[in-house]
Kinemage of the C-alpha trace (Angstrom):
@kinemage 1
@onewidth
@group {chain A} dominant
@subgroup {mainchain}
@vectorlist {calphas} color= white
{ca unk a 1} P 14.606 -139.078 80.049
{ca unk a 2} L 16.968 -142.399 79.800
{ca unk a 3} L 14.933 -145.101 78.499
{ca unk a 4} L 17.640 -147.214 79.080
{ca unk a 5} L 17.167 -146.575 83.105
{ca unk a 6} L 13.451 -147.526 82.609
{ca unk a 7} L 14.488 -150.667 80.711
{ca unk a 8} L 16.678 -151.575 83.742
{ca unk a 9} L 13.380 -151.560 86.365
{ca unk a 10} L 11.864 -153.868 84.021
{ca unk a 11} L 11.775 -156.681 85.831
{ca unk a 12} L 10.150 -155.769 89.170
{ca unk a 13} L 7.552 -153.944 87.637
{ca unk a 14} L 3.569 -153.911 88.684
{ca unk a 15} L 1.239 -153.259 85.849
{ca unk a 16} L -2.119 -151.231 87.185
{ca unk a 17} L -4.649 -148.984 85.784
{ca unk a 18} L -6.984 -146.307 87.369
{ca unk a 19} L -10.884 -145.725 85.172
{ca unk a 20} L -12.195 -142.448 85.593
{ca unk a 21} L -15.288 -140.520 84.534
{ca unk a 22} L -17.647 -143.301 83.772
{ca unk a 23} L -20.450 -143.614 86.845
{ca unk a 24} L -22.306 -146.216 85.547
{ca unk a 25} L -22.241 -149.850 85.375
{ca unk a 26} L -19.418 -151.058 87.241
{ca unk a 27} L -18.415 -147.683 88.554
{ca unk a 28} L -21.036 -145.990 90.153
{ca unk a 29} L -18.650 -144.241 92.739
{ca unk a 30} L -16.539 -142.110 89.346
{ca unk a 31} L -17.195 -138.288 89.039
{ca unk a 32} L -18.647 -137.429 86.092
{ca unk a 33} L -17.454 -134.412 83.680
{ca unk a 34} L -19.928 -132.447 84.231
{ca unk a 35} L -20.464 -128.626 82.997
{ca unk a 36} L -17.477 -126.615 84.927
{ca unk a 37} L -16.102 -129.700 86.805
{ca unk a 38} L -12.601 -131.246 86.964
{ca unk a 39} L -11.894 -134.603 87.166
{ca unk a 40} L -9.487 -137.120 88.588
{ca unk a 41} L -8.944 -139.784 86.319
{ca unk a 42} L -6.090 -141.236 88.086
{ca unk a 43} L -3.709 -140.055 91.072
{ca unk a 44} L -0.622 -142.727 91.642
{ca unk a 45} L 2.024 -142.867 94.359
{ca unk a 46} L 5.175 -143.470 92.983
{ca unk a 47} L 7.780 -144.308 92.083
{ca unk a 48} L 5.972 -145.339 88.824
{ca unk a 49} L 5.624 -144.459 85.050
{ca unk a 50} L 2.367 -144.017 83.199
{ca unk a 51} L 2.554 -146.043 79.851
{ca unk a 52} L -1.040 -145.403 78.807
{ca unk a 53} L -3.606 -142.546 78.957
{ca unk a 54} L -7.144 -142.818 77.147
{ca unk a 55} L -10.273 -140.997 76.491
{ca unk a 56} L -13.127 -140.375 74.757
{ca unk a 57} L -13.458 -137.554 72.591
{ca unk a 58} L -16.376 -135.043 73.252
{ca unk a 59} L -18.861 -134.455 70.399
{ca unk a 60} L -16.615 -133.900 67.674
{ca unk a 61} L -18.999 -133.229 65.104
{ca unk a 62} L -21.936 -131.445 64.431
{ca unk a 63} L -23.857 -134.037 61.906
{ca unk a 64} L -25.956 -135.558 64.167
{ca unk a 65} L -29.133 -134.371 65.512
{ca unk a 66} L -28.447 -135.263 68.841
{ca unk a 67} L -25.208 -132.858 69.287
{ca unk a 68} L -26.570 -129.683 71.288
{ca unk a 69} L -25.925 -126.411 70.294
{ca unk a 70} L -22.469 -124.888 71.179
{ca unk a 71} L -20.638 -128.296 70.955
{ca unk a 72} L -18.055 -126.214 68.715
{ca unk a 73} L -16.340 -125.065 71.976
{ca unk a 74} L -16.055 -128.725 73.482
{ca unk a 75} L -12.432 -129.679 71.603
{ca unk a 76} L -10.358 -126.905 73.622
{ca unk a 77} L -13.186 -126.536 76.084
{ca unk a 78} L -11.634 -129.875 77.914
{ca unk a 79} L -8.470 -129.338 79.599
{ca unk a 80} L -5.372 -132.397 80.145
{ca unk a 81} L -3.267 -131.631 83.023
{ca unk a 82} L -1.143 -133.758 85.008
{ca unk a 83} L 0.619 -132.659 88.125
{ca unk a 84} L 3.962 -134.699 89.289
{ca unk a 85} L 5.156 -134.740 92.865
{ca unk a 86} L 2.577 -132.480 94.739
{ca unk a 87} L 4.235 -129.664 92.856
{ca unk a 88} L 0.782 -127.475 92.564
{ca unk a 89} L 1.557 -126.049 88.847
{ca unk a 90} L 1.148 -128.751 86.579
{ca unk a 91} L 3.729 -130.081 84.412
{ca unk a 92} L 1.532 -130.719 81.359
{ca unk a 93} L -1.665 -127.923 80.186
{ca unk a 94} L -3.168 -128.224 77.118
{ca unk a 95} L -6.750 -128.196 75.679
{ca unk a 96} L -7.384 -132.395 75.497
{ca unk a 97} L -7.998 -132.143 71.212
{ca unk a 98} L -3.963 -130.483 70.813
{ca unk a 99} L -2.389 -132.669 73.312
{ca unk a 100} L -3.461 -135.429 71.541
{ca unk a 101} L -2.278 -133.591 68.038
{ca unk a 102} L -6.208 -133.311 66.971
{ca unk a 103} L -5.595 -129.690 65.262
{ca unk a 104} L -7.696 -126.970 64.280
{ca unk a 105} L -10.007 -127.480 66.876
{ca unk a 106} L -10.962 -131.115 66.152
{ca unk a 107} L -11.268 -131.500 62.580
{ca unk a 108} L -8.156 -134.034 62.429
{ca unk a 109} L -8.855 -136.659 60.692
{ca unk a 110} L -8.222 -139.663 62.566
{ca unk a 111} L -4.793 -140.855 62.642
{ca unk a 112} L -1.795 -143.231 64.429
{ca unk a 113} L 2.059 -142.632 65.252
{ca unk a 114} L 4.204 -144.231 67.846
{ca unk a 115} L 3.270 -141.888 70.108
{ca unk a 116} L -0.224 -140.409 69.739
{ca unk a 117} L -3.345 -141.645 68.246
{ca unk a 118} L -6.671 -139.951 67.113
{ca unk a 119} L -8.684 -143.358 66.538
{ca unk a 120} L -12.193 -143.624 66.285
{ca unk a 121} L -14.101 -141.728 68.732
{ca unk a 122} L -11.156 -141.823 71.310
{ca unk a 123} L -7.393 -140.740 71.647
{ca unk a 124} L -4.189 -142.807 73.734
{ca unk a 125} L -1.181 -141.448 74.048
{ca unk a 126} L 1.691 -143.824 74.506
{ca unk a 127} L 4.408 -141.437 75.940
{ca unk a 128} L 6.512 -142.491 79.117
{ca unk a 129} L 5.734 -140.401 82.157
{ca unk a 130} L 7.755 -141.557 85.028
{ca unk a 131} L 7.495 -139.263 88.164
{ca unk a 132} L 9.734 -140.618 91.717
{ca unk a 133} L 6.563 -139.554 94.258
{ca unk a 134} L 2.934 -139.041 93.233
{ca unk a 135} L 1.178 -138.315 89.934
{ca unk a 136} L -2.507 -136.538 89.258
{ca unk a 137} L -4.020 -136.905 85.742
{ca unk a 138} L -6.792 -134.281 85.601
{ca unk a 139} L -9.762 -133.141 83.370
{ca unk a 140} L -11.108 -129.980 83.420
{ca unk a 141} L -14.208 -128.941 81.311
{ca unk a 142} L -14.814 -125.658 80.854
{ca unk a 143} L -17.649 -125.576 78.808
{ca unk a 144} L -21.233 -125.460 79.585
{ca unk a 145} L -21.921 -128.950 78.338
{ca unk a 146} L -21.842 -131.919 80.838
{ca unk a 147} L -20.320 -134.748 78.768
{ca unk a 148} L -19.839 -138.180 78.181
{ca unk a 149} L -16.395 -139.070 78.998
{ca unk a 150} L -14.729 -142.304 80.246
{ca unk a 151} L -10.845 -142.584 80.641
{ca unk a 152} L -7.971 -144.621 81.764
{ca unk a 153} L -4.475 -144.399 82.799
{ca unk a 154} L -2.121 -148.001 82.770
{ca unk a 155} L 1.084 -147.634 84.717
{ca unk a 156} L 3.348 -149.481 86.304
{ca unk a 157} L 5.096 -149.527 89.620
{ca unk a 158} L 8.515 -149.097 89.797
{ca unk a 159} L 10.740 -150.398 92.498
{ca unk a 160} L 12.685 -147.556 93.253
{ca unk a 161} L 13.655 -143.829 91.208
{ca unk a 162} L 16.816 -143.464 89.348
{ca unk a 163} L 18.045 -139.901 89.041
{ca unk a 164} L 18.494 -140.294 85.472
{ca unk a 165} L 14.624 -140.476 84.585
{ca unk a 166} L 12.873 -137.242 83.660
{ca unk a 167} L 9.797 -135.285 83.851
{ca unk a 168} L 7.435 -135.023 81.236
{ca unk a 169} L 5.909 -131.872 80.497
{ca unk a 170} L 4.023 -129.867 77.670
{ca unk a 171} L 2.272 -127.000 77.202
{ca unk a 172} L 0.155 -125.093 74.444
{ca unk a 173} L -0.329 -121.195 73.376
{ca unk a 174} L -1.922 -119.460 70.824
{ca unk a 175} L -1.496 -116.454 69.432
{ca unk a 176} L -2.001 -114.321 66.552
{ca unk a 177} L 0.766 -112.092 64.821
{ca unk a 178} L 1.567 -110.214 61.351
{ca unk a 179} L 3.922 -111.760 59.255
{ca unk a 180} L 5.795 -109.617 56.858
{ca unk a 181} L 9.302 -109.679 55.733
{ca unk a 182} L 10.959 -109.386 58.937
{ca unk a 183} L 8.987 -111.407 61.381
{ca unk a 184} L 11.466 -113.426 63.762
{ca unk a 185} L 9.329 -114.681 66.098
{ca unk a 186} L 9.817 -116.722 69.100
{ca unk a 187} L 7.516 -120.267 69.841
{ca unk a 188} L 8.963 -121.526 72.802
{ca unk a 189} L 11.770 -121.185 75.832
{ca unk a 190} L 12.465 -123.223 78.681
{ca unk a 191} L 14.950 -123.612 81.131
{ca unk a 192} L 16.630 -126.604 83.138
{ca unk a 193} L 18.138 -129.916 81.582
{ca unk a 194} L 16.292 -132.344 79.204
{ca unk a 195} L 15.168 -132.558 75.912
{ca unk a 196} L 13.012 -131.674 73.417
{ca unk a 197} L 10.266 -134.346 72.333
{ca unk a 198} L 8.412 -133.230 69.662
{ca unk a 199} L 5.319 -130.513 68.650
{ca unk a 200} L 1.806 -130.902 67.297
{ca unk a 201} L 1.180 -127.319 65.532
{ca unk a 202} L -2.565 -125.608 64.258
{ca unk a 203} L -2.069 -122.767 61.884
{ca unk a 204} L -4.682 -120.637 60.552
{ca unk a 205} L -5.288 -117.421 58.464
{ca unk a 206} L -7.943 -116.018 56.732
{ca unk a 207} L -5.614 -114.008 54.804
{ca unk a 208} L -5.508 -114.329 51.043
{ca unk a 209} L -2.116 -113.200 50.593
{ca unk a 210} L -1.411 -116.319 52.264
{ca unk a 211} L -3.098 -119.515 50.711
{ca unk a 212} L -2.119 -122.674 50.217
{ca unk a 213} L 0.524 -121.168 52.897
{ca unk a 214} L 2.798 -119.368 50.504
{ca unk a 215} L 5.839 -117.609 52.656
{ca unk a 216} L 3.731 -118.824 55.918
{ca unk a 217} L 5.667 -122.617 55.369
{ca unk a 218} L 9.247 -120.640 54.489
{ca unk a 219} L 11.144 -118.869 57.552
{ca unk a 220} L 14.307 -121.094 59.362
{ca unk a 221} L 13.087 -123.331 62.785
{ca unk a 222} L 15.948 -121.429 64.745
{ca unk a 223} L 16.361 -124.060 67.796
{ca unk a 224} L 19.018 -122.622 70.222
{ca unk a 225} L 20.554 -124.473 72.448
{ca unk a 226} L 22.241 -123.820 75.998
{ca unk a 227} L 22.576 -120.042 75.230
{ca unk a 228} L 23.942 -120.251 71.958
{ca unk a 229} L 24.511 -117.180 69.514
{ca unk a 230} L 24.025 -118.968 66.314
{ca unk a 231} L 21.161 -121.773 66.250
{ca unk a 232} L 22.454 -124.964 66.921
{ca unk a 233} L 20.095 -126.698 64.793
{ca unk a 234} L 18.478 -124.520 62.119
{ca unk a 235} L 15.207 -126.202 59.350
{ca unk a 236} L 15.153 -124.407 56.828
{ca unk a 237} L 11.594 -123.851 56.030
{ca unk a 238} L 8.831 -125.279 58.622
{ca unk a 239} L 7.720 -127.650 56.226
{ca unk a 240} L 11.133 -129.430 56.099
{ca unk a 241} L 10.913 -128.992 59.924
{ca unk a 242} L 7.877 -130.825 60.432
{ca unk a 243} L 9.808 -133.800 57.643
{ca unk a 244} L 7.590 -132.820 54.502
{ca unk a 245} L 9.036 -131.161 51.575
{ca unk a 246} L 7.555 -128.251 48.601
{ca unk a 247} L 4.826 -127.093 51.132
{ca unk a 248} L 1.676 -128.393 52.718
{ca unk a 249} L 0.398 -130.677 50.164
{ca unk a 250} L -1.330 -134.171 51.945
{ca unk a 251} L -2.576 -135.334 54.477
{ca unk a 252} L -0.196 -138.085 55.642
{ca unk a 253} L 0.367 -140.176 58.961
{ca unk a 254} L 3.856 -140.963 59.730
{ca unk a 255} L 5.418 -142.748 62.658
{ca unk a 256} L 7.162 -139.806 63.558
{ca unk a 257} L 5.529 -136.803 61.682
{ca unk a 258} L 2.417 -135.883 59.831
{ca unk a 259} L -0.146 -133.653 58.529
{ca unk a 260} L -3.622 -134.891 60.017
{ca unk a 261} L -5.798 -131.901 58.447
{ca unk a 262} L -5.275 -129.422 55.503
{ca unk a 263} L -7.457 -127.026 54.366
{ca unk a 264} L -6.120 -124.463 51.776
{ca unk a 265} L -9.323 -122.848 50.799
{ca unk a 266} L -10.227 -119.341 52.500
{ca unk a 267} L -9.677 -119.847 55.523
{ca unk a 268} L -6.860 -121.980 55.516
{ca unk a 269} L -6.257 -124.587 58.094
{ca unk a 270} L -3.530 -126.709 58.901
{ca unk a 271} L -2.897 -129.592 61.469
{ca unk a 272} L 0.590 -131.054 61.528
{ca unk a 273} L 2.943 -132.950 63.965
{ca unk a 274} L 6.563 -134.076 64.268
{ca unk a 275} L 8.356 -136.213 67.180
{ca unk a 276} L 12.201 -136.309 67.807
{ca unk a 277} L 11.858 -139.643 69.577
{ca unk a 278} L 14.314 -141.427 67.691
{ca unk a 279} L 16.545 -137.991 67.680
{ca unk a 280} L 15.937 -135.677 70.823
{ca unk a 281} L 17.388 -132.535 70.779
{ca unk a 282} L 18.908 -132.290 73.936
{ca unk a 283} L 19.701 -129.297 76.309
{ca unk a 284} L 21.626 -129.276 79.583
{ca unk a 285} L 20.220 -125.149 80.514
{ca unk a 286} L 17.971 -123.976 78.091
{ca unk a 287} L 16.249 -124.573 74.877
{ca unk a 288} L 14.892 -121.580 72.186
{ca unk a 289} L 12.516 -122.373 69.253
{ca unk a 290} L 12.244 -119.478 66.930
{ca unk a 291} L 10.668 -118.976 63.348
{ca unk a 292} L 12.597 -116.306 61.257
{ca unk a 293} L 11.135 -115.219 57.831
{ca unk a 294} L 13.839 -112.464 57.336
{ca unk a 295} L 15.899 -115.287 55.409
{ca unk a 296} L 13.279 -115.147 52.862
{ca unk a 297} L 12.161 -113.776 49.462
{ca unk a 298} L 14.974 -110.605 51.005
{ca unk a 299} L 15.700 -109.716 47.456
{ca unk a 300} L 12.634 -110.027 46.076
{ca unk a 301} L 11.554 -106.077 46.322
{ca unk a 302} L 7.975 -106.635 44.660
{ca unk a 303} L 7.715 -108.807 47.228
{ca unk a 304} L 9.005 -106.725 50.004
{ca unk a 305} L 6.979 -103.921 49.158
{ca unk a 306} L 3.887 -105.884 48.686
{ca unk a 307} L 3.933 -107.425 52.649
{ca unk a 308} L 4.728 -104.471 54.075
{ca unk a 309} L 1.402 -102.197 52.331
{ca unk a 310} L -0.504 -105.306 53.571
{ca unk a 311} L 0.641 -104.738 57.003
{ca unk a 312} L 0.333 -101.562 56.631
{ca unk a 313} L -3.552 -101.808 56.495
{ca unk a 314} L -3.768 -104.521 59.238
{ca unk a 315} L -3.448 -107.497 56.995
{ca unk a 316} L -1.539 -109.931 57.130
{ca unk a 317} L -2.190 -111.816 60.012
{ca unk a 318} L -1.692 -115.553 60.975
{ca unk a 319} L -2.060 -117.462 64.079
{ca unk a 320} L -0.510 -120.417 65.639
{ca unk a 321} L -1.717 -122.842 68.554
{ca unk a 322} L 1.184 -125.138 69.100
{ca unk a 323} L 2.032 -128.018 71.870
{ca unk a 324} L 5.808 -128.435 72.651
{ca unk a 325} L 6.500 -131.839 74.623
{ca unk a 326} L 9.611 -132.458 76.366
{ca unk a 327} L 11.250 -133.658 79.331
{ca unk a 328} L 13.378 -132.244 81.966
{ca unk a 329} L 15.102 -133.377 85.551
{ca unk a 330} L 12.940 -131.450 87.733
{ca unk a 331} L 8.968 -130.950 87.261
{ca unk a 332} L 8.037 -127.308 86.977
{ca unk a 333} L 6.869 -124.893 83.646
{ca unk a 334} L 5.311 -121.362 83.804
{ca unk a 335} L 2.707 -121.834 81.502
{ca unk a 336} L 1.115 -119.184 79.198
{ca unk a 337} L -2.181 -117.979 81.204
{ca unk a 338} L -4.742 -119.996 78.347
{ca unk a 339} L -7.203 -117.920 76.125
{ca unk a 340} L -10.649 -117.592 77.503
{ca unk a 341} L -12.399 -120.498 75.409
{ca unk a 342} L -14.078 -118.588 73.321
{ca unk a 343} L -10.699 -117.113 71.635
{ca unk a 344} L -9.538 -120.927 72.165
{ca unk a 345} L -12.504 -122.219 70.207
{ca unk a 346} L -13.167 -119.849 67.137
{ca unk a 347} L -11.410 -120.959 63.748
{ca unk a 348} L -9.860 -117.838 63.232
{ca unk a 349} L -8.242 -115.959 66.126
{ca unk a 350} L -7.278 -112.490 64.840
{ca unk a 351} L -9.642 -112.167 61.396
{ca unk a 352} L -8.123 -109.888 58.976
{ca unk a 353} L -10.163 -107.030 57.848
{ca unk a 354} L -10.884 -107.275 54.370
{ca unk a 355} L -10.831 -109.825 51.751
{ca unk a 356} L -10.504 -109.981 47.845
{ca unk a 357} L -6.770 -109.027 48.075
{ca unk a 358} L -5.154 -111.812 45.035
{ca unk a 359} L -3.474 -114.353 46.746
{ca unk a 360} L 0.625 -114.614 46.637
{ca unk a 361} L 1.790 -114.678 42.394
{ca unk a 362} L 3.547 -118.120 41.980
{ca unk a 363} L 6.274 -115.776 40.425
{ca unk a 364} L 7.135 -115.107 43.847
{ca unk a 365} L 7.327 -118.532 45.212
């Protein structure tokens, strides 16, 4: 996206909003988001760009008498998507907590970038969506609660579309793997011309071998580019990726990056974000995000040999949920079929099987 176009429309544009969700009061006539329902919170014509989107969040937390039973499920159980154009897949799917970088199911602790925010009982997100036709921002709950929800969108009309705007999109995935000395393992692909916006990652393991995220933060962020061979741009360690340094230590909220939740104790839990507003990685055909471990610890045979018997006995896993946001010239993204919500919910997706195993020596770090 050229945010230099945008700044050129300035002038002539019209500054609106559309409510949604909230049927009392003023707005008696707005659907409510009830058990199973989907929602309209705001459908534009274009051309236009949404500056603003807002909503409550959905019983968060559990220490109040009032919250019912099962309100646990209610952070992933509420799905974003916003369709561009009439094109009927939507350019942005993700559980409403992750797209607004509220990891580990909801147990962020509130926080505020340039971008996103987690504030008190509500999250905004900030990030340009301009779109040249129509746009459709949609809830979804898929839980068995009817909830409390009220919502905005703020946009403004634009007087005509310039080619050189793009297409917001993201999309989420989790998924569980075993991570031993070898794991290269690819995070996200997409093709067309764009670039890359930023991530908001959950990672959890109940895996002892693993706390305080020993060798889980280590392995290069391969980021390919355009077909390339060799990566183009290459982090070494995800830590350093997501702009910290010597592991997962703080939490921290940074105008770019941050670490919103951290739990080391069994089970460990970790929320972090980082945006490349300020430097996008850019891609005219493609874009490939890989994490590869083999780099690490490869001479280290106690090491070695250790991993591999614990993945030999069906330890050893980890799993990620991760949002990638980006743009791109055209709307369109074949999203990952989402886990049925109660995989999407629970803290730990693939448990390992046995516990007591001494967590990682710091000899070997």
């Amino acid at each position: 996206m050229n945010l230099d176009a945008i700044a050129r429309l300035h002038r002539d544009r019209q500054f609106r909003m559309s409510n949604g969700g909230w049927a009392y009061d003023a707005y008696p006539e707005l659907a409510t988001l009830d058990a199973g329902k989907s929602i309209t919170i705001a459908a534009i014509e274009g051309p236009a760009v949404i500056k603003h989107i807002h909503s409550t969040q959905h019983l968060m937390t559990n220490d109040a008498e009032w919250i019912p039973k099962g309100e646990q499920t209610v952070p992933r159980g509420v799905i974003l998507e916003i369709y561009f154009d009439d094109v009927p897949s939507p350019a942005v799917r993700v559980p409403l907590a992750d797209f607004f970088a509220d990891g580990c199911n909801g147990r962020a602790h509130n926080f505020g970038n340039l971008l996103l925010e987690k504030a008190p009982g509500a999250y905004n997100c900030y990030l340009p969506m301009p779109f040249a036709r129509s746009a459709r921002v949609v809830l979804k709950n898929e839980t068995a609660l009817s909830l409390m929800n009220y919502s905005f969108v703020e946009f403004e009309r634009l007087p005509r579309w310039e080619n050189d705007l793009g297409y917001f999109h993201a999309t989420w995935l989790r998924s569980a793997f075993q991570l031993h000395g070898q794991t290269n393992q690819p995070f996200f692909q997409v093709e067309g011309c764009g670039h890359l916006l930023g991530r908001a990652w959950s990672i959890s393991t109940d895996e002892p071998f693993f706390q305080n995220f020993h060798f889980v933060m280590e392995g290069n962020n391969e980021v390919r580019i355009d077909g390339d061979i060799r990566p183009t741009v290459d982090y070494l360690g995800t830590e350093d990726s997501f702009s910290f340094s010597w592991g997962f230590r703080d939490v921290y909220s940074g105008p770019y990056g941050g670490m919103n939740y951290i739990q080391n104790a069994e089970p460990s839990l970790l929320s972090i974000y980082r945006f490349h507003a300020a430097n996008p990685i850019r891609f005219q055909r493609s874009v490939d995000w890989r994490i590869n471990w083999s780099y690490e610890w490869a001479r280290n045979s106690e090491f070695q040999r250790e991993i591999a018997a614990l993945c030999a006995t069906d330890r050893g896993w980890i799993d990620y949920a991760t949002t990638f946001y980006w743009y791109q010239d055209q709307v369109g993204y074949a999203h990952p079929p989402l886990l049925p919500l109660k995989e999407r919910a629970q803290t730990i997706l693939h448990p390992n099987p046995i516990a007591g195993h001494p967590p990682l020596s710091q000899s070997l770090a």
